[in-house]
C-alpha positions, -999 to +999 in steps of 0.1 A: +350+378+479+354+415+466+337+444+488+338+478+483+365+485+504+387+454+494+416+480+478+423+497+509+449+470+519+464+475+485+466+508+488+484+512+520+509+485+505+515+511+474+511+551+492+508+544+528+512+580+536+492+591+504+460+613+524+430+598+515+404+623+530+414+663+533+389+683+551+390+715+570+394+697+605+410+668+598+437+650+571+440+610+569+465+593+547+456+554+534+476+536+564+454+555+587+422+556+568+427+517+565+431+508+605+401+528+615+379+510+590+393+477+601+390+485+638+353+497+631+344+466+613+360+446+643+338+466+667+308+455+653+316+419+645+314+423+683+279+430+687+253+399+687+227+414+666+200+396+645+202+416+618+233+435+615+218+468+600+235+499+614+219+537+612+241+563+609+228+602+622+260+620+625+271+651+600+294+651+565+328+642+578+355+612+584+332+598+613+304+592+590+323+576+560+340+553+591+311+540+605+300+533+565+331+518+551+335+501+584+298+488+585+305+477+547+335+456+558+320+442+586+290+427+558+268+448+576+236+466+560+243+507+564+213+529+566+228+572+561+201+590+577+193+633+576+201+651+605+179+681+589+145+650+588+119+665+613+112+636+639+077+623+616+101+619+588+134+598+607+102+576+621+088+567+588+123+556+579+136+538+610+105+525+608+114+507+574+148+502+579+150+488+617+182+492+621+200+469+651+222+500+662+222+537+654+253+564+657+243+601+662+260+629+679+259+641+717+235+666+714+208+651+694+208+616+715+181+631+740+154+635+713+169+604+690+167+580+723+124+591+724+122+577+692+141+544+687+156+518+711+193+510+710+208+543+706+246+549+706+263+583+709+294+585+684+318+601+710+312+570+733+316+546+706+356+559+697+371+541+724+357+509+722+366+507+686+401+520+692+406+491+715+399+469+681+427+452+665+438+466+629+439+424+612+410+423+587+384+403+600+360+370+584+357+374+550+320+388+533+298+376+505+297+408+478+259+395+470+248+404+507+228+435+511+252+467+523+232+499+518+197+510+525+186+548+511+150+562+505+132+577+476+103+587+475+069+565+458+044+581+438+022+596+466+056+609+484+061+585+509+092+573+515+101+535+500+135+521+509+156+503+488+186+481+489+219+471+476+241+446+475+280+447+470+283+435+438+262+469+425+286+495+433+320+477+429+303+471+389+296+507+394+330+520+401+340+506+367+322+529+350+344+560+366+372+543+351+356+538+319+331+565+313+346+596+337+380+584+328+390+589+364+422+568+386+443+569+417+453+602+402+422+623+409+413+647+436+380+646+442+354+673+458+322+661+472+310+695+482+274+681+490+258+653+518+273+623+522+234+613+533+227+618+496+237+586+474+251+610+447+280+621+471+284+591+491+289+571+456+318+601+447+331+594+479+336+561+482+343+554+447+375+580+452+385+560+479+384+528+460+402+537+430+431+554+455+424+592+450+424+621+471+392+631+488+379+665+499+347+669+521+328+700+530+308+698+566+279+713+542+273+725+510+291+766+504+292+777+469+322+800+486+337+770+499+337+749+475+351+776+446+380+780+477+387+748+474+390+745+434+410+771+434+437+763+466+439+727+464+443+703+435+408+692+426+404+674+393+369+663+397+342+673+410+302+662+418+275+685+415+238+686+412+220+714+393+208+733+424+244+738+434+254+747+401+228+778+401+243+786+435+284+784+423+273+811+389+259+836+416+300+841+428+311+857+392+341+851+388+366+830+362+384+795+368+407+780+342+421+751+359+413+717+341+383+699+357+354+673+354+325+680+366+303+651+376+263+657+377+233+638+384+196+649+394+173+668+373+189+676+339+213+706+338+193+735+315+216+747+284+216+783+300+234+774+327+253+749+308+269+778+285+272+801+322+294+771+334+318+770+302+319+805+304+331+802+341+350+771+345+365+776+308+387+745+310+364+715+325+345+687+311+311+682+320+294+646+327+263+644+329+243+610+338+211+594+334+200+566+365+179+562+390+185+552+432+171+517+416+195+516+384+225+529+387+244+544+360+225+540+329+232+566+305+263+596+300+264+621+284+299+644+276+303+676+273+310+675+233+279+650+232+262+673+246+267+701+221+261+680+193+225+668+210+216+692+240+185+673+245+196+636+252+211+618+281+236+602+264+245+566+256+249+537+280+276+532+301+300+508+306+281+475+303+247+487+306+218+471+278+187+492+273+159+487+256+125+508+250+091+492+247+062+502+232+028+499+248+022+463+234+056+457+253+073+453+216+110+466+211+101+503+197+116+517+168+141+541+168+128+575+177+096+560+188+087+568+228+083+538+249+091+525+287+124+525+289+139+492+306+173+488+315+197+458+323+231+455+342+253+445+372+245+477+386+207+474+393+194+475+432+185+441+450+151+450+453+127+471+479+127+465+517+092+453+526+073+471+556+062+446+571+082+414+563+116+431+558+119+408+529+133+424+499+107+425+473+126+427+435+112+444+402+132+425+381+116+403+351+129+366+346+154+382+318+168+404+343+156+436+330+139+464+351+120+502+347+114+528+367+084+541+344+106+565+325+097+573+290+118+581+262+132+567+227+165+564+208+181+576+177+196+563+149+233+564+167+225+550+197+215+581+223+189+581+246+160+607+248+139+610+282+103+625+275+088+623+307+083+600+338+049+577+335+040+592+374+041+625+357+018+622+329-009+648+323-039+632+304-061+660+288-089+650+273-071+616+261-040+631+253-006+622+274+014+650+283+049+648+298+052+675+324+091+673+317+088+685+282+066+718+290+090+719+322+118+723+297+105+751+276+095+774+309+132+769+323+148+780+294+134+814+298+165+837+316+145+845+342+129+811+355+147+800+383+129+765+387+093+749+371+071+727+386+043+716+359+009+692+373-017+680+361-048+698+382-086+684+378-108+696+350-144+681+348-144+688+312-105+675+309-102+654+333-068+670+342-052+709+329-018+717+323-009+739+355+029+753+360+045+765+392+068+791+383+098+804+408+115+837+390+107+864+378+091+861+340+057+873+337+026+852+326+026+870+297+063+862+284+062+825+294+029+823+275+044+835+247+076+812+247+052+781+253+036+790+225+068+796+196+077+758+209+048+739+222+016+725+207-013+747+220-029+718+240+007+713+263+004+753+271-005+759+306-039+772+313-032+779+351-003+795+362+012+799+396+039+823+408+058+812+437+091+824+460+106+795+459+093+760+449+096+733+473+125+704+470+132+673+483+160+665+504+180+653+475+168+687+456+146+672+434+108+689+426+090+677+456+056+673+429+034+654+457+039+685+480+035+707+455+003+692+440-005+693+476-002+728+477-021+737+447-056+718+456-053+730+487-053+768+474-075+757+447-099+744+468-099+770+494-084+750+525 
């Protein structure tokens, strides 16, 4: 059966010597790249463990993407965990994952070993693996689970999910189809492999037979460097970075793509980019940790309808529903629900470590995003359910007032909540990171927004708070604003 690293072999037989993974320590070509995965899953086919899930706390580099690849081949379940987590946070997680064996470095094994039995340190682990012979070992089902990551419920807690084989091998076809990508590329993942953006760029590169390039951590210095001294085609970027990358000024015409996911780029720095990297193509893509790929959106799509996600990709249905759970019509908002190979396995259980799915009997699954289509097919996103303000029996989507209060020059980031109102019930409150005034951002809300979506409190913050992933951390912030509300 097909895994996700089933092409290495393949890949060696066609450009042994080919490097697979460039980074500033290290280079690795395909016959290398291919033993030390082998070797690795060898090692732990060694180990008698009931459950086979391995954590890995080490930093962005070859050792990490070994251990993963290695883990993958093995039909072992992976769990990439943050070195920056503070010890509360790595507990909640262990604490859902349970992994049989976890990887970290030297120096953080003292403090690692407090928290969770069966600790290894990664320096100890090289020579038992190197001892490993290079044949492939048994043979793996693709439908068994291979990767647990975290995101984060509705009240902020962490909730772990799960995927099987199958769901990124489907998912790989879309950088074929939809990034138009090959053996060919060289590939930047400037970011954390701990994030399931970059470890997807990462090990889809090495699957299709391109050229990777890894940064220890994210340097908008570094990673312009890079662009411009080795032969990156393609690169994957979330917004944050992008705002980071326009601070350098400067001009790159060499011929790139550049792959983002997150929260949606703003058409500021959208026209900033094409101004600075005057020769790439920009993807951008709708999905979810639980999804996948659902929708893409190119760079002429997007100038022809700056505010949609795009269409589906390769092989992906959607459908919206209305609130009597009816197929909606086109441009009416509904729940959107989406169907394809690509969709998780389901939520690890707490307490049973059973993996709970969200699937209907049709196969079709949300994540409690809102939105509608138009009459050619592309997909709007209005708001997330979890975010809905209700005023006074009104829904408002804190996305769409969101929008209008980034697009002001001098709004770095937005945070918009809903904050209680006796009369209301809840009030439009934003959470403002830049430097507009009140006054100006008042003004703009009110040339493009009804007057009941206008914020009535405002909030003025240094910078607004993210999650690891650098997404609006709204529970925190909400968090924040009762708190200061309320006087504690």
């Amino acid at each position: 059966m097909a895994t996700i690293t089933k092409t290495y072999s393949q890949h060696v037989s066609d450009f042994p010597e080919k490097i697979a993974i460039y980074t500033k320590k290290e280079n690795i070509t395909y016959r290398n790249w291919y033993e030390r995965v082998t070797k690795t899953a060898n090692w732990l086919d060694s180990f008698d463990c009931s459950t086979n899930t391995l954590g890995i706390l080490l930093p962005n580099g070859i050792h990490f993407l070994q251990l993963f690849t290695g883990a993958s081949t093995a039909g072992w379940i992976c769990v990439p965990l943050d070195l920056r987590w503070k010890e509360s946070e790595l507990q909640k997680r262990l604490a859902l994952s349970k992994p049989s064996i976890l990887i970290t470095t030297k120096d953080k094994y003292p403090m690692i070993k407090e928290l969770y039995q069966n600790v290894l340190i990664w320096e100890d682990c090289l020579e038992g693996i190197s001892n490993q012979p290079v044949e492939q070992g048994r043979i793996i089902d693709t439908d068994l689970p291979f990767y647990i990551g975290f995101t984060s419920g509705s009240t902020g807690e962490p909730k772990a999910f799960i995927r099987g084989q199958h769901s990124w091998i489907n998912s790989f076809d879309c950088n074929r189809f939809d990034f138009l990508m090959n053996e060919k590329d060289h590939v930047l993942i400037p970011g954390l492999l701990i994030h399931s953006h970059f470890l997807y760029g990462a090990i889809s590169t090495l699957f299709l037979g391109g050229t990777l390039y890894l940064l220890e951590k994210f340097s908008s210095l570094q990673a312009l460097t890079s662009i411009q001294t080795q032969p990156i085609s393609v690169v994957y970027v979330v917004p944050t970075m992008i705002e980071a990358v326009l601070k350098e000024k400067c001009k790159i015409g060499k011929k790139l793509k550049l792959i983002s996911s997150g929260a949606k780029w703003e058409a500021h720095s959208k026209t900033k980019i094409r101004d600075m990297f005057y020769h790439s193509t920009m993807y951008e893509y709708y999905g979810a940790s639980e999804l996948s790929f659902v929708t893409v959106l190119s760079d002429r799509e997007n100038k022809q309808r700056p505010g949609s996600v795009g269409k589906p990709c390769y092989s992906v249905e959607i459908q919206i529903r209305n609130s009597n759970h009816e197929l909606a019509k086109v441009n009416e908002v509904g729940k959107i629900f989406v169907r394809s190979k690509m969709i998780f396995m389901g939520y690890v259980s707490n307490d049973t470590q059973m993996i709970r799915s969200t699937r209907d009997k049709e196969g079709w699954i949300t994540v409690d995003d809102m939105g509608f289509v138009d009459n050619e097919g592309f997909l709007y996103i209005v708001g997330r359910e979890k975010n809905m303000i209700l005023y006074g029996g009104i829904n408002i989507y804190a996305e769409e007032v969101e929008a209008v209060l980034t697009s002001h020059p001098d709004v770095h980031a937005a945070a918009v909540i809903g904050t209680y109102d006796k009369y209301w019930g809840q009030i439009v409150t934003a959470v403002i990171e830049g430097n507009a005034s009140k006054m100006e951002l008042r003004k703009l809300c009110k040339m493009i927004l009804a007057s009941y979506k206008i914020p009535r409190k405002w909030h003025f913050m240094k910078e607004i708070p993210l999650t690891t992933s650098g997404k609006i951390a709204r529970p925190k912030i909400q968090e924040m604003i009762e708190s200061k509300v309320n006087g504690h």
